[in-house]
C-alpha positions as CSV (number, residue, x, y, z in Angstrom):
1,X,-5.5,19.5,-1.8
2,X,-6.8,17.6,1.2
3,X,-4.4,17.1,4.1
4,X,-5.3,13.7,5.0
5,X,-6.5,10.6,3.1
6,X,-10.1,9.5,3.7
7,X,-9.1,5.6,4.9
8,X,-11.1,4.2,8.2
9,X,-9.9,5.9,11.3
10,X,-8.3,2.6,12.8
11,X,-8.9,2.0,16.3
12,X,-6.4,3.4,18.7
13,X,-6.6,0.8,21.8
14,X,-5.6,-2.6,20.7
15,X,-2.6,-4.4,21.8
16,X,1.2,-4.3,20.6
17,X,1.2,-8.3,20.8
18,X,-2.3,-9.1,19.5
19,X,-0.9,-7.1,16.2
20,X,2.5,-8.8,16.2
21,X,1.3,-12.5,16.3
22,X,-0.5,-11.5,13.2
23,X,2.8,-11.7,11.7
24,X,3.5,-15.3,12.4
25,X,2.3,-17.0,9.0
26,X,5.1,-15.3,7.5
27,X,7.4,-15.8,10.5
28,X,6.4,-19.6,10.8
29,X,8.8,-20.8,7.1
30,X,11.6,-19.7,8.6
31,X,11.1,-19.9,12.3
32,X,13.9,-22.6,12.8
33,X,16.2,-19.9,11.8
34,X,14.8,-17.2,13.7
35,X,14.6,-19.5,16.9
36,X,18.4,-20.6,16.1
37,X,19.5,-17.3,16.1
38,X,18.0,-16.1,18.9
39,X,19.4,-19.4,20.9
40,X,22.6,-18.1,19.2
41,X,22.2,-14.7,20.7
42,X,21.4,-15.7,24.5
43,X,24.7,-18.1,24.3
44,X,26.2,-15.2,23.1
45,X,25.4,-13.1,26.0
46,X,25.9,-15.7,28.9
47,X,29.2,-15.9,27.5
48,X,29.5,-12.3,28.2
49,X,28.0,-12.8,31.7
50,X,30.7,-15.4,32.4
51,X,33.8,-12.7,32.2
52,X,32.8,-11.3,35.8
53,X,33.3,-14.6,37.1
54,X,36.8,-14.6,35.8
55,X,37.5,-11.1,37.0
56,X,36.4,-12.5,40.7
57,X,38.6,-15.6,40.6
58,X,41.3,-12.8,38.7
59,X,40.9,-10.9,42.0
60,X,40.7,-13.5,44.6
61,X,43.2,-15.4,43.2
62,X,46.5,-14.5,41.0
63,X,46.0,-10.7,42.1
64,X,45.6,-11.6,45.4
65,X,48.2,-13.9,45.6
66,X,50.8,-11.7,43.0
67,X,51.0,-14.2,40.4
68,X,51.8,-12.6,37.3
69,X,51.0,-15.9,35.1
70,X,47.4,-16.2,36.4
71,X,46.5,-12.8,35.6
72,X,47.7,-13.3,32.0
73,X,45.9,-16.9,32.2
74,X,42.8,-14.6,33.2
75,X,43.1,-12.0,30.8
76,X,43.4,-14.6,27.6
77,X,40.4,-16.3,28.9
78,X,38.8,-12.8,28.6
79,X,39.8,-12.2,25.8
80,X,38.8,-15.8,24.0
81,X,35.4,-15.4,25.9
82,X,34.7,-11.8,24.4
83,X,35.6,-13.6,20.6
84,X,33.4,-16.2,20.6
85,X,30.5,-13.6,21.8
86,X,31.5,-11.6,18.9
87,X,31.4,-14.5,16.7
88,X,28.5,-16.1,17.5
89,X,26.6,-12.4,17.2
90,X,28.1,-12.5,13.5
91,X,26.7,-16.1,13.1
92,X,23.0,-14.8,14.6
93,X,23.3,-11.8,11.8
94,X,24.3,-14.7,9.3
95,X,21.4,-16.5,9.9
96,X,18.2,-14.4,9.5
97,X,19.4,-11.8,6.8
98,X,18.2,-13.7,3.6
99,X,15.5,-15.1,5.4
100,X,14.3,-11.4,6.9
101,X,15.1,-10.1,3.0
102,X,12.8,-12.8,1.7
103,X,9.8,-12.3,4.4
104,X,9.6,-8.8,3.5
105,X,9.7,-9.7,-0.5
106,X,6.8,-11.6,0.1
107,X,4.4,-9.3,2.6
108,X,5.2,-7.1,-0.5
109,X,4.0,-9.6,-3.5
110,X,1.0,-9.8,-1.1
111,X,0.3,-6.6,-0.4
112,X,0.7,-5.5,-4.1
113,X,-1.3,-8.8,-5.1
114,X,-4.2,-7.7,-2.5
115,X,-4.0,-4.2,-4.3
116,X,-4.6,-5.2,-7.5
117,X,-7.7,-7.1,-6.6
118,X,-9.5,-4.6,-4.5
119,X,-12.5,-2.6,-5.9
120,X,-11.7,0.9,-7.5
121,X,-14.2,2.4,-4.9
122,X,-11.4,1.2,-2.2
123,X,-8.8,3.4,-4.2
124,X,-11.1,5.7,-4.5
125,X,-10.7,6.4,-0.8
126,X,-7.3,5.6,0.1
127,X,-4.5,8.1,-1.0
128,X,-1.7,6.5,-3.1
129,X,0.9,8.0,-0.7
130,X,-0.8,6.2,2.1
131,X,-0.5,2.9,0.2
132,X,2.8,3.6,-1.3
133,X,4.1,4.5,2.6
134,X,2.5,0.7,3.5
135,X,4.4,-1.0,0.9
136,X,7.7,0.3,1.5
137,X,8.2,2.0,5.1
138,X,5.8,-0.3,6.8
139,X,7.7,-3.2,5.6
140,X,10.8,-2.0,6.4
141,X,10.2,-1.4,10.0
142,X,8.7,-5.0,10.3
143,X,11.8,-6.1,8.5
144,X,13.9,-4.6,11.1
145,X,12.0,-5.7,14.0
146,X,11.8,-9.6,13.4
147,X,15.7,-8.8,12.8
148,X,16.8,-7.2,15.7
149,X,14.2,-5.8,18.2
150,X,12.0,-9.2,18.6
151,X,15.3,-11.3,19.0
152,X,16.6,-9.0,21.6
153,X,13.7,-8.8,23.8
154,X,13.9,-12.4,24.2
155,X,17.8,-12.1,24.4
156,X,17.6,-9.6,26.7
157,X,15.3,-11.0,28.7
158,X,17.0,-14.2,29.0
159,X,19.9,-12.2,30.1
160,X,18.8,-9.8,32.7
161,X,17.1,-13.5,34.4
162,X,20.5,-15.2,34.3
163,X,22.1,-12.0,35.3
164,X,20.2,-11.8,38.3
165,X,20.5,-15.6,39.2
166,X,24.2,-15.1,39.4
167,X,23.8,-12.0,41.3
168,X,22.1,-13.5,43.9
169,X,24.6,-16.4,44.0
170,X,27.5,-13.9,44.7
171,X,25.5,-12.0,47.5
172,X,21.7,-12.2,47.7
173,X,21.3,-8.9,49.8
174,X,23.1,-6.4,47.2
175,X,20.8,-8.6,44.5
176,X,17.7,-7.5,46.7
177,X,18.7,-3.5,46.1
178,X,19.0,-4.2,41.7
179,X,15.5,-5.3,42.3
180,X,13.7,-2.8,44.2
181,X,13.1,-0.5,40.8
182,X,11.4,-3.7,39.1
183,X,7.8,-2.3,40.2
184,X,8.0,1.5,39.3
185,X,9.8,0.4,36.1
186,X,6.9,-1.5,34.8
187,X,4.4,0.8,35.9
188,X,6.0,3.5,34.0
189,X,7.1,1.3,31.2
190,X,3.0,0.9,30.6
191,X,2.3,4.0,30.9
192,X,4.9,5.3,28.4
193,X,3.9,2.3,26.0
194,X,0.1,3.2,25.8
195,X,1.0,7.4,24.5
196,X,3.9,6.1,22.6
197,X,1.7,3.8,20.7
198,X,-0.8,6.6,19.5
199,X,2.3,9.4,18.4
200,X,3.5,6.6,16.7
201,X,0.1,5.7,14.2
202,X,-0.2,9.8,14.0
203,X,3.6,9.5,12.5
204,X,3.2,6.7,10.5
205,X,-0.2,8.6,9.4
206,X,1.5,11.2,8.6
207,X,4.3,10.0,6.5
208,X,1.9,9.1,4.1
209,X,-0.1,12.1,4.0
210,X,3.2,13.6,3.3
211,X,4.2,11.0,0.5
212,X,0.9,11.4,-0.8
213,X,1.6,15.1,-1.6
214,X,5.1,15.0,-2.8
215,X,3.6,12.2,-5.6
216,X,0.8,14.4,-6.3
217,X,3.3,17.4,-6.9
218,X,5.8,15.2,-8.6
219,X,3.0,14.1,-11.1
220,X,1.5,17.5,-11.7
221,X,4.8,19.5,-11.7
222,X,3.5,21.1,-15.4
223,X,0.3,22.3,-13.3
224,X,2.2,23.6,-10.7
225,X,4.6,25.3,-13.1
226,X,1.9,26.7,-15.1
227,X,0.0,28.6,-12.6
228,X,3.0,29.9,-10.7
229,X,1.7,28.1,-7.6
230,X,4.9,26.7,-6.1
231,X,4.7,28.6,-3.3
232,X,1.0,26.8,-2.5
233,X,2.1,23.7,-2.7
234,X,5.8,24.2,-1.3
235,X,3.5,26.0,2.1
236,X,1.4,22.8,1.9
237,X,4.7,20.3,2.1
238,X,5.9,22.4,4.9
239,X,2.7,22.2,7.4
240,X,2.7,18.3,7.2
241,X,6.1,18.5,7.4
242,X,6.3,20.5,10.8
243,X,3.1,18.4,11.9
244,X,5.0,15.0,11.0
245,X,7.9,16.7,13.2
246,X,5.6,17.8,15.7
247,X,4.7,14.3,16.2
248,X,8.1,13.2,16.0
249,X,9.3,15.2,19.0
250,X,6.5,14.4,20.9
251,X,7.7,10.9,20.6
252,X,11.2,11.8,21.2
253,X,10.0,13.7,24.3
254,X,8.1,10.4,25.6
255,X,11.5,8.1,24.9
256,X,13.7,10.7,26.4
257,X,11.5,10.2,29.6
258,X,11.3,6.8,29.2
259,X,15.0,6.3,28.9
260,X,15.1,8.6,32.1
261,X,13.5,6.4,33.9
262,X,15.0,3.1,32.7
263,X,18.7,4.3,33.7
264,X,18.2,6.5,36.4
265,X,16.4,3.5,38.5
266,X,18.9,1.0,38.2
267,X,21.6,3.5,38.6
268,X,20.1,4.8,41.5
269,X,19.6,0.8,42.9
270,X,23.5,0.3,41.6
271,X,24.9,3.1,43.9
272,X,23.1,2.1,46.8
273,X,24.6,-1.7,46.2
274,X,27.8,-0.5,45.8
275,X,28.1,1.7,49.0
276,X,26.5,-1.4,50.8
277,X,29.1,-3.5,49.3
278,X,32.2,-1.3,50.3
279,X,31.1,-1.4,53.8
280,X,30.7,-5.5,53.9
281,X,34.7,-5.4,52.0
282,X,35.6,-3.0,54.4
283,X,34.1,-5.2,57.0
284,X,35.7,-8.3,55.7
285,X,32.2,-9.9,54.6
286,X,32.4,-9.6,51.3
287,X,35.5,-10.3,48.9
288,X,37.0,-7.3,46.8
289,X,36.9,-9.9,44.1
290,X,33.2,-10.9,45.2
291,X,32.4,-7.4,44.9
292,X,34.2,-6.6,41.5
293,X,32.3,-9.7,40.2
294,X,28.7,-8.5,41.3
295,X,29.6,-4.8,40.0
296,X,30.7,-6.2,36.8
297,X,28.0,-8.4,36.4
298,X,25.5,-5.3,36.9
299,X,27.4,-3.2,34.5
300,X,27.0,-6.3,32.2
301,X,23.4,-5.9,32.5
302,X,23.1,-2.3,31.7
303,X,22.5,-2.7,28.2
304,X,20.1,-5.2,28.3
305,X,17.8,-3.2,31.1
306,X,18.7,0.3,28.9
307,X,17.7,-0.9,25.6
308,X,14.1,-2.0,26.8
309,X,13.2,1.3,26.3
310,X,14.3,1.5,22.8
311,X,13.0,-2.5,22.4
312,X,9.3,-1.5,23.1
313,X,9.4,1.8,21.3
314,X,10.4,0.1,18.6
315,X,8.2,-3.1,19.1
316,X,5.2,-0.2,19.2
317,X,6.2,1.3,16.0
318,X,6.7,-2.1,14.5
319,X,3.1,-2.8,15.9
320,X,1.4,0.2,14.6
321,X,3.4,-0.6,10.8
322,X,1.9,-4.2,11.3
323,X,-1.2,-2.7,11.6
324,X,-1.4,-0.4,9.1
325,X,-0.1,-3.4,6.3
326,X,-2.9,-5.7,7.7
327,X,-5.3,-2.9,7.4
328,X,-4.7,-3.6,3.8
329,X,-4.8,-7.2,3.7
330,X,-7.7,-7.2,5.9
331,X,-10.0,-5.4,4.0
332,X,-12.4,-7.7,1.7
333,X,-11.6,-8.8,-1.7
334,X,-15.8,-8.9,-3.5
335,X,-16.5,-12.3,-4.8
336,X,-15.5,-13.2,-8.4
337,X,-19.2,-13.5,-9.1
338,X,-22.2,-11.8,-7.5
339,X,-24.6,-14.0,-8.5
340,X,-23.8,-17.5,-8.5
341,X,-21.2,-19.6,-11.3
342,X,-20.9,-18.7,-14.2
343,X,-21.9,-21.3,-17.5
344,X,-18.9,-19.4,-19.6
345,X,-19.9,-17.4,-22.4
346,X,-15.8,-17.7,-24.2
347,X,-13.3,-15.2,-24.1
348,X,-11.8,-13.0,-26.7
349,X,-13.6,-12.6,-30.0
350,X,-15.8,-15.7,-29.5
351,X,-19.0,-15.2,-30.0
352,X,-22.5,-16.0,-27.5
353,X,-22.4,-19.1,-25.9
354,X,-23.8,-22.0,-27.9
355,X,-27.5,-22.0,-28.2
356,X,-27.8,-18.6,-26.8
357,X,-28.2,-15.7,-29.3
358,X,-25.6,-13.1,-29.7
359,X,-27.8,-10.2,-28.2
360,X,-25.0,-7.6,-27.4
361,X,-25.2,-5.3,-24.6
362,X,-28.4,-5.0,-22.4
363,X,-28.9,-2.5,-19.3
364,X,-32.0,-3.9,-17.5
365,X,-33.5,-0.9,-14.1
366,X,-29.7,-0.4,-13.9
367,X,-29.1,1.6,-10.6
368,X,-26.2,2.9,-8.9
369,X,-24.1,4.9,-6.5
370,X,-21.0,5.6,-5.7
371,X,-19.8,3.0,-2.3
372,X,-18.6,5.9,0.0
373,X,-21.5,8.2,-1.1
374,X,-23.0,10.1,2.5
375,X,-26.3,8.0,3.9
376,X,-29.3,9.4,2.0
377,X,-27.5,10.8,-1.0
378,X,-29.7,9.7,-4.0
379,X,-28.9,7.1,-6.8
380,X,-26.9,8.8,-9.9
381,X,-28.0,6.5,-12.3
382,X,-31.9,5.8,-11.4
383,X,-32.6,3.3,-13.7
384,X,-31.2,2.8,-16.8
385,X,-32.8,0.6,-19.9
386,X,-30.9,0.7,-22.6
387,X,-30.2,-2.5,-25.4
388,X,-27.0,-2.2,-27.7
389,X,-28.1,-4.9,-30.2
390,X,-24.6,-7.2,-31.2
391,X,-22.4,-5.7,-34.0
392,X,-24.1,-2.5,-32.9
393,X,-22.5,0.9,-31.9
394,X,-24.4,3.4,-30.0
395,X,-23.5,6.7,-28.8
396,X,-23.6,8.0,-25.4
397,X,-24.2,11.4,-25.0
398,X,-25.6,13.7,-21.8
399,X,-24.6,16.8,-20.1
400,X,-21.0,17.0,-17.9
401,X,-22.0,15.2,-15.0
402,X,-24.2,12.9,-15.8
403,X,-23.3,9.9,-15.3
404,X,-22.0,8.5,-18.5
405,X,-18.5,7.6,-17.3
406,X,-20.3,5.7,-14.7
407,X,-22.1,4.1,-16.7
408,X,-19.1,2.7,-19.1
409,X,-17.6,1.7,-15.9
410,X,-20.2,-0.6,-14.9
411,X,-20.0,-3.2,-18.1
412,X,-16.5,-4.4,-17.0
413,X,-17.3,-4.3,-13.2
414,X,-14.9,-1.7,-11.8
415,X,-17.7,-0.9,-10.1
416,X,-21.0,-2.8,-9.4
417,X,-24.5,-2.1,-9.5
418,X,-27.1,-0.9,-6.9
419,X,-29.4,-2.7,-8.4
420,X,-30.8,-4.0,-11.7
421,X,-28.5,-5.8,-14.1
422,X,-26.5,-5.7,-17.0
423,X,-25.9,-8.6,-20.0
424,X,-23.8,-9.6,-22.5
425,X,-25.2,-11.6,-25.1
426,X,-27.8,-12.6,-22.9
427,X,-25.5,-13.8,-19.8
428,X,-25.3,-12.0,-16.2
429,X,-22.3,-9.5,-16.5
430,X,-22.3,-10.6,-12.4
431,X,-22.1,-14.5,-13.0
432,X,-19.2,-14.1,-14.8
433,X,-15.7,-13.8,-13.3
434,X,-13.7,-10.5,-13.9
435,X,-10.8,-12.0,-15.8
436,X,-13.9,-13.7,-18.0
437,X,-15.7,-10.3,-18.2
438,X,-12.5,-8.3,-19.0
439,X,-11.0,-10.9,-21.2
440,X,-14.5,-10.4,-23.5
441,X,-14.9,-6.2,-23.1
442,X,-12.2,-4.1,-24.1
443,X,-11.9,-0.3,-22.6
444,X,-10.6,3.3,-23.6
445,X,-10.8,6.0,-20.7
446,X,-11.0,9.1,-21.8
447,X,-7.8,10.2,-19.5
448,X,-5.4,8.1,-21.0
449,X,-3.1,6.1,-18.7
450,X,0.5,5.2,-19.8
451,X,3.6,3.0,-17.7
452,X,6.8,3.3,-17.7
453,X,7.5,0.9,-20.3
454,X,8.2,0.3,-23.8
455,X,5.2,1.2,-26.5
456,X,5.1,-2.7,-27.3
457,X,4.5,-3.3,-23.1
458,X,1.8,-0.7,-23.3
459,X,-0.5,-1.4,-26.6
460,X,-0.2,-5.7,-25.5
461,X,-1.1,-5.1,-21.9
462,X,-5.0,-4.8,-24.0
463,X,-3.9,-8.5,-25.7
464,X,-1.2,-10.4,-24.1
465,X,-1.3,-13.2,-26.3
466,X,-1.1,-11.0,-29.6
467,X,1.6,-11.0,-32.0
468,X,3.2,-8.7,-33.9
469,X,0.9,-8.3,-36.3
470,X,-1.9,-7.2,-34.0
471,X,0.2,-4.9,-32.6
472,X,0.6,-3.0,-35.9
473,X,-3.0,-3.6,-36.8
474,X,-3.9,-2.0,-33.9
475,X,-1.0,0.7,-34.1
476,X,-2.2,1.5,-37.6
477,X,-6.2,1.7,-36.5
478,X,-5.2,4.4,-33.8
479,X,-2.7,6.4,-36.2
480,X,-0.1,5.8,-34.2
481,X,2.3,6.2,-37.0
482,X,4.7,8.3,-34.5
483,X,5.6,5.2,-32.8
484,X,8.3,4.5,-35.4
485,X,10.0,7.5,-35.1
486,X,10.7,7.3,-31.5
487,X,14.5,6.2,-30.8
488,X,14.0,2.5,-30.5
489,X,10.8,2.3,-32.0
490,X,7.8,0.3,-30.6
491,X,9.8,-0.5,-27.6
492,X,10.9,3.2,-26.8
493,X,10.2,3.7,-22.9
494,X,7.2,6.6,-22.8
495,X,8.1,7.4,-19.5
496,X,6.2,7.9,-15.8
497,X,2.4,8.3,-16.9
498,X,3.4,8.6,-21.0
499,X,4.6,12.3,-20.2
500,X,7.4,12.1,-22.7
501,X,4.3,12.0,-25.2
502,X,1.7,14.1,-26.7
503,X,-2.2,14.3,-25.2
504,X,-3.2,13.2,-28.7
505,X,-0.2,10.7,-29.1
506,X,-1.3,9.0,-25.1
507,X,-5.0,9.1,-26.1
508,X,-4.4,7.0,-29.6
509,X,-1.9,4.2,-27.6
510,X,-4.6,3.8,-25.2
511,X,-7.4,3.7,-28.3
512,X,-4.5,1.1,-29.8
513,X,-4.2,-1.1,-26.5
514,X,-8.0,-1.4,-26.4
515,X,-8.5,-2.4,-30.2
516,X,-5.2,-4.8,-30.2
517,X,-7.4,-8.4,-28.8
518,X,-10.2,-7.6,-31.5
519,X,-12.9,-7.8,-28.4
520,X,-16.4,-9.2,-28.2
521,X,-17.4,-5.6,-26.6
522,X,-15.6,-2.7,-26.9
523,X,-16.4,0.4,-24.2
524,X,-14.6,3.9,-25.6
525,X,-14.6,6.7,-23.0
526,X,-14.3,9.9,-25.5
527,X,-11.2,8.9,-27.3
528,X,-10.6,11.0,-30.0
529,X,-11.0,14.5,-27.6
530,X,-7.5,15.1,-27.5
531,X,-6.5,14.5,-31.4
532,X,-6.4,17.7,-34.2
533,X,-9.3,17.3,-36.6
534,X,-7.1,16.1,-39.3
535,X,-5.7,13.2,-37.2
536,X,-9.4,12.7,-35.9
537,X,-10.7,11.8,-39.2
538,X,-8.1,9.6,-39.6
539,X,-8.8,7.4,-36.5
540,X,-12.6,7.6,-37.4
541,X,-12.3,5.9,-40.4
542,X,-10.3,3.6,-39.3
543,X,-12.5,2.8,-36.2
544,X,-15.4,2.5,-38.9
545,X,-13.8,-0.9,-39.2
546,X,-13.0,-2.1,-36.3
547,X,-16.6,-1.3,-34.9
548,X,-18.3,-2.9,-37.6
549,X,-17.2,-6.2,-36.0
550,X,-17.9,-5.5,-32.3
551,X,-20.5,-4.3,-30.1
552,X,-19.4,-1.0,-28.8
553,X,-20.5,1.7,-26.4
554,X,-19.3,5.4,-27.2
555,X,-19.0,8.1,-24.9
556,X,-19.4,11.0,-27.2
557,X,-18.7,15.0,-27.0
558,X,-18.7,15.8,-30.3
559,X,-21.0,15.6,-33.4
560,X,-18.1,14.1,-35.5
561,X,-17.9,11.0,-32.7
562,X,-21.9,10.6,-32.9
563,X,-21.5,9.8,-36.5
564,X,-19.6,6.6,-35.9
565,X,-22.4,5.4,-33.9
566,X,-25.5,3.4,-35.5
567,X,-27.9,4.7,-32.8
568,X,-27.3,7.6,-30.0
569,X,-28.6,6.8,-26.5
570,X,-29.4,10.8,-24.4
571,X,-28.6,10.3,-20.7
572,X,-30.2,13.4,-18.4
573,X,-31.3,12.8,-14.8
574,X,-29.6,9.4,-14.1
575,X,-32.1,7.8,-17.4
576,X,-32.1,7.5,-20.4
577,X,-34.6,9.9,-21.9
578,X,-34.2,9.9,-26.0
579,X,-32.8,7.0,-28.1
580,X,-32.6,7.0,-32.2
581,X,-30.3,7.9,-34.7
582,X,-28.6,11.3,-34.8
583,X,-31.0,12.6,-37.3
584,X,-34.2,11.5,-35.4
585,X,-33.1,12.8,-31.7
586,X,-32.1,16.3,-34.0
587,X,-35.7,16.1,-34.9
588,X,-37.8,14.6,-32.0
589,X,-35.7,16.1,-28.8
590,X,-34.3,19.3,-27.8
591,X,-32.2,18.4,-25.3
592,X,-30.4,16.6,-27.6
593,X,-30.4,19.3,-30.5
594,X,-29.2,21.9,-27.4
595,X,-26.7,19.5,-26.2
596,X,-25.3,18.8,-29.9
597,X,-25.4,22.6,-30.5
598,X,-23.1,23.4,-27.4
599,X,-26.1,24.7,-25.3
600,X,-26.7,22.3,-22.7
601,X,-26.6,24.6,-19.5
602,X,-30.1,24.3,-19.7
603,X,-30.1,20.8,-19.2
604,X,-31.1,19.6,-15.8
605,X,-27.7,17.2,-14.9
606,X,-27.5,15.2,-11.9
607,X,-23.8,15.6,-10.5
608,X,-22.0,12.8,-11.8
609,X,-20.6,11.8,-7.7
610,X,-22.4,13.5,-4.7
611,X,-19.7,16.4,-3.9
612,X,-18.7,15.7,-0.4
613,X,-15.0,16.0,1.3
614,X,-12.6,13.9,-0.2
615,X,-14.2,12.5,-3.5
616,X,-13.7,13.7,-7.0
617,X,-16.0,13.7,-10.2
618,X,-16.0,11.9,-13.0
């Protein structure tokens, strides 16, 4: 199992803002409340900013003077001074909760939305751990930083400038020493940012490397089981896991030293203005109340000077998660149609377009190869000619590896061309949209995929306008009698993936959701290798039917699937190299007699995807 997804190696210099902005389209709705509580959250802390001031005239004046009243007067304007900075903080949390809720719901919608529309060959590339870490952690952290860390670096920073102002009011020489560590404190504030930053995408990284693993051991727990190799896999989760907390000490390592520096400075700057303070008290230029103000003020100002650190590291973090999402959203949705518009051809069971003759399925110097193939790896399929005449069913045979799930996958676009071109009663498979394409060609895989939902959810997601009678129809072509055995019937829940179910029971609900619109085309990946050879002959007779009304393209393994097809089309060395009926090719080629006869190792088969790090057969 690889260690790390094969996704483009983003770039590691770029900047924290630049990355953040991108986020403003979403911000922009509900900026008015994101600016309101951020105007919220600076009254809030001048408020705090203005107890000093009462502890000076607290000082100077009833304590001074030993009236008892004024220092209660004092201490219940404290008090009414530190409620209302409490309040309007609850007020600021008030206002951007539902709003931050919702602008996360929606990066998610389009993030999920942008997933369905990209190629296969981009999830061919991208672990679903990676992806899965994007749409949830990612979004989190970006959640949390328009919250909190965004609002307080402008809060903050408001702060520490009015804190200052009034410093320098009190006594402009003790102001002088708080600022001497600005300098050093920005220099090393950079510094620390630009490492941070990279720990933090290696993290990020790694988190879904990890995810990716603990889905992929999750899914294939019966694997695992069955060949006793728990201990693999459980060695496996713990290297990522000490690399991910390798990473995340070396970024606790870099805050600690960053949080060195941001409180040790000012601390250091604070003593110094404090000794130089006593001695002006002590030399009656300076107030004690004077001095209790500017000390309190600085105190005040702590916070907002310590939680920098934790402000940018987070601000990086939320950067790098920014980037990652965007990564995503970025990447290129191909055009609807490669060719031009198309003229429409119908959907469903409608027949050619008007004036055009119904001329089924047509492969014309068909050529292809896999997207992220290595430069100079050759074409699997090198030119393919093949017609599948309307109401026709041919057979699609060839050695493992040939090429002929690639070749199914081509008529509803999950992948496209190299070259050539591929009709459908005589229109451009390319000029036609996908939903048009997809609405008119109906698909089995030979690995049959299930959802966690109900039986009815699964059939109909083939046909979402049928009824119930198509549903049964359809249940009762794939002998999926089982169904109504199940607790609730047709809308029992099947579980993650259909495990709660059979091989044979997955492979004849997938057969059922691609039967259940009656399509123009119908493309069947091997669908009957999982069932017994009683249930088989079942579903091939049943299937006799239903192909006698479409135009239908048959991967086939066995002899007993060959005979549900009108002609059989031999696939060897990215061609096709034999085409007739199953009698003729048992007569006229013997690659096809040695292929039907369980001998094909001497057949010369191109690998079906160039073996290279990272990819996987079909």
């Amino acid at each position: 199992m690889p260690e790390s997804t094969n996704q483009p190696e983003p770039e590691r210099s770029r900047s924290a803002v630049r990355s953040l902005l991108r986020l403003w389209p979403y911000v922009k709705p509900i900026s008015h409340r994101l600016f309101g509580s951020a105007g919220v959250a600076v009254v809030a802390s001048c408020l705090a900013l203005l107890i000093p001031l009462v502890l000076k005239w607290i000082v100077d004046g009833p304590v001074a003077h030993r009236d008892p009243s004024g220092v209660w007067l004092g201490g219940g304007l404290v008090l009414l001074l530190g409620l209302l900075e409490a309040g309007l903080f609850g007020v600021r949390r008030w206002l951007v909760a539902r709003p931050m809720a919702g602008l996360e719901a929606t990066m998610r919608a389009d993030l999920y939305h942008r997933l369905q529309r990209l190629p296969v060959s981009f999830h061919d590339r991208w672990g679903s751990g990676q992806l899965l870490s994007r749409a949830t952690n990612d979004l989190q952290i970006l959640r949390m930083f328009l919250t909190f860390p965004m609002v307080f670096l402008a809060v903050n920073t408001a702060t520490i400038v009015a804190g200052f102002g009034i410093l320098f009011v009190q006594q402009w020489s003790l102001g002088l020493i708080l600022l001497v560590p600005v300098v050093p404190l920005v220099i090393l504030c950079s510094y620390f940012e630009a490492r941070y930053q990279v720990a933090s995408r290696t993290a990020q990284d790694q988190v879904g490397d990890l995810t990716t693993l603990v889905e992929e051991s999750v899914l294939g727990i019966r694997i695992i089981k069955a060949f006793g190799r728990h201990r693999s896999q459980a060695e496996a989760f713990h290297r990522q896991s000490r690399e991910l907390r390798g990473t995340e000490l070396r970024k606790a390592r870099l805050l600690a030293d960053l949080w060195m520096v941001i409180v040790g400075l000012p601390d250091v700057a604070l003593g110094a203005a404090l000794v130089l303070g006593v001695v002006q008290v002590a030399d009656g230029g300076l107030s004690a109340g004077t001095l209790v103000a500017f000390l309190s003020t600085a105190l005040a100002l702590r916070w907002p000077v310590e939680s920098l650190g934790w402000l940018l590291s987070f601000s990086n973090e939320a950067a790098t998660a920014a980037d990652r999402v965007f990564e995503v959203l970025d990447t290129e949705v191909p055009p609807e149609t490669g060719k031009g518009t198309s003229t429409g051809t119908g959907t469903g069971t409608g027949t050619a377009e008007e004036g055009r003759p119904a001329d089924g399925i047509r492969f014309s110097a068909v050529r292809f190869r896999y997207p992220d193939a290595p430069e100079g790896t050759p074409d699997l399929l090198t030119g393919i000619d093949l017609h599948i005449r309307s109401g026709e069913t041919v057979a699609l045979v060839g050695a493992t590896g040939s090429g002929k799930t690639s070749l199914t996958s081509l008529i509803p676009r999950l992948y496209e061309p190299t070259g050539g071109r591929i009709t459908l009663d005589g229109t451009d498979a390319a000029l036609l949209t996908r939903s048009t394409l997809r609405s008119l060609v109906a698909t089995a895989f030979e690995e049959p995929t299930l959802f966690s939902a109900g039986v009815r959810e699964n059939v109909l997601m083939g046909a979402p306008g049928a009824d119930e009678a198509d549903l049964l129809r359809a249940l009762e072509i794939a002998q999926c009698d089982f169904v109504h055995k199940l607790p609730q019937g047709v809308d029992t829940q099947v579980g993650e993936q259909g495990l709660s179910l059979s091989g044979g029971q997955r492979q004849r609900l997938a057969l059922a959701r691609a039967v259940v619109g009656r399509p123009r085309f119908l493309v069947l990946d091997d669908p009957l290798s999982a069932l017994d050879v009683h249930t088989e002959a079942l579903v091939e007779a049943a299937l006799r039917q239903v192909l006698s009304t479409t135009t239908a393209l048959v991967v086939a393994h066995r002899p007993s699937t060959v005979m549900l097809a009108d002609r059989v089309a031999l696939l060897s060395e990215g061609r096709i190299t034999a085409v007739g009926t199953h009698q003729e090719l048992l007569t006229s080629s013997a690659a096809y007699r040695r292929l039907m006869s369980g001998q094909d190792g001497s057949t010369p088969a191109a690998p079906d995807r160039p073996q290279f790090e990272g990819s996987s057969t079909r």
